[in-house]
matplotlib code that plots the C-alpha trace (Angstrom):
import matplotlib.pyplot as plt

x = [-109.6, -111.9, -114.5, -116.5, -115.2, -116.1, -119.2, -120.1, -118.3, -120.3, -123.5, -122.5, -121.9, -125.3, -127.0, -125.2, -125.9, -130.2, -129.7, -128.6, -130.9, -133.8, -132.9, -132.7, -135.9, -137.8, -139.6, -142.6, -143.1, -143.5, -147.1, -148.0, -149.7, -151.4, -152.6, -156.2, -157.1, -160.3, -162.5, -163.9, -167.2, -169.1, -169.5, -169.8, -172.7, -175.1, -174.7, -171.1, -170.6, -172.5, -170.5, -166.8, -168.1, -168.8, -165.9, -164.1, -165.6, -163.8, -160.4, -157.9, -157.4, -160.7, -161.2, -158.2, -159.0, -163.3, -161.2, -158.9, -161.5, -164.3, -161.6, -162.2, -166.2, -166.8, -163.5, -162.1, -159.0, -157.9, -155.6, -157.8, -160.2, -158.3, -157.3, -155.7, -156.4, -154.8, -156.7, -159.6, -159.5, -158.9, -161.7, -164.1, -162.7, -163.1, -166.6, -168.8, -170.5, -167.8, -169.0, -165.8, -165.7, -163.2, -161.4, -161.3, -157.9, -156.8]
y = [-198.8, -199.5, -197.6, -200.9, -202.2, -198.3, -198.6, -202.0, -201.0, -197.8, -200.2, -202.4, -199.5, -198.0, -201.4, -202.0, -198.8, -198.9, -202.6, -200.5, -197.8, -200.1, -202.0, -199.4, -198.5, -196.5, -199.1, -196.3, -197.7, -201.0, -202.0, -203.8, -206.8, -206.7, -203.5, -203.1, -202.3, -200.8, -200.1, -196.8, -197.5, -194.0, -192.0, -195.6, -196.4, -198.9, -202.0, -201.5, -200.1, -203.8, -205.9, -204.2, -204.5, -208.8, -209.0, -207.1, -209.1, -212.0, -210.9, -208.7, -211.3, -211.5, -207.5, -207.4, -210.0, -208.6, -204.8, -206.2, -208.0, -205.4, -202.0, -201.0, -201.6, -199.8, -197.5, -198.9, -198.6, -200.8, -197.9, -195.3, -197.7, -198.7, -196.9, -197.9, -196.9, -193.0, -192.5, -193.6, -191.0, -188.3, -189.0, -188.7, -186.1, -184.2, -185.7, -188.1, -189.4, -191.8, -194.9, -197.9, -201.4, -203.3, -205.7, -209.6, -210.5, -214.2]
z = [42.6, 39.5, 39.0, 39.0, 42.6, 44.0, 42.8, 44.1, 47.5, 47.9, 46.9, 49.9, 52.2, 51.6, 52.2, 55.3, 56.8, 55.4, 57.3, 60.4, 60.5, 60.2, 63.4, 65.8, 65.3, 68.7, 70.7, 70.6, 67.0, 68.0, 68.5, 71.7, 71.2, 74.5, 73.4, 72.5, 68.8, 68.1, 64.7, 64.1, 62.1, 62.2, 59.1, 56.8, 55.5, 57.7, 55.8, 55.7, 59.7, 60.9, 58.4, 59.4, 63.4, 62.9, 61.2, 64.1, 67.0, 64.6, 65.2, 63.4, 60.4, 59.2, 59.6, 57.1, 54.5, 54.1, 53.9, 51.7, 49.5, 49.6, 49.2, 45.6, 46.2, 50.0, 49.5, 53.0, 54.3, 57.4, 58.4, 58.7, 60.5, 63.5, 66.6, 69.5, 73.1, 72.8, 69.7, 70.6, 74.1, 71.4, 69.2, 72.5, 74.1, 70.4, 69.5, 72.2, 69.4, 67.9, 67.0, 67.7, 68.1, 69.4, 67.7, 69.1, 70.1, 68.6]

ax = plt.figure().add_subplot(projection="3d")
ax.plot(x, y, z, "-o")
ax.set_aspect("equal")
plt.show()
């Protein structure tokens, strides 16, 4: 075989089996949809907390696109914001003060 045709075989090979991998992921990594999501707004500034808590009683889109807009100027980041249900026990088993919202479900 061609060192061209082994190459573009192995090419294929390594797609197919990326492809693979990436469908069998554990249904533990799949998120629920049912599932509530919540916010955590303690340790932002004030202004910042109320405006991240209306746009969470909005719904998940909205929190996303004022994060998304306002990242560079607050320092957000939507994945260190939100918790689900687990997380959320952890934080206030660890400290009772946490301060969450939960986000709207659309």
């Amino acid at each position: 075989m061609k060192p061209f045709h082994l190459g573009c075989t192995l090419a294929a090979a390594a797609a197919l089996l990326a492809g693979a991998a990436e469908a069998q992921q554990p249904e533990a990594a799949m998120l629920n949809p049912f599932q509530p999501i919540y916010v955590r707004t303690d340790g932002l500034p004030q202004a910042v907390a109320r405006r991240v808590e209306e746009e969470a009683q909005k719904g998940l889109q909205p929190l996303r696109q004022y994060v998304q807009r306002t990242k560079f100027i607050h320092q957000l980041d939507l994945i260190s914001l939100l918790m689900t249900r687990d997380q959320l026990r952890t934080a206030l088993f660890q400290d009772e003060n946490v301060r969450v919202v939960q986000v709207a479900q659309n």
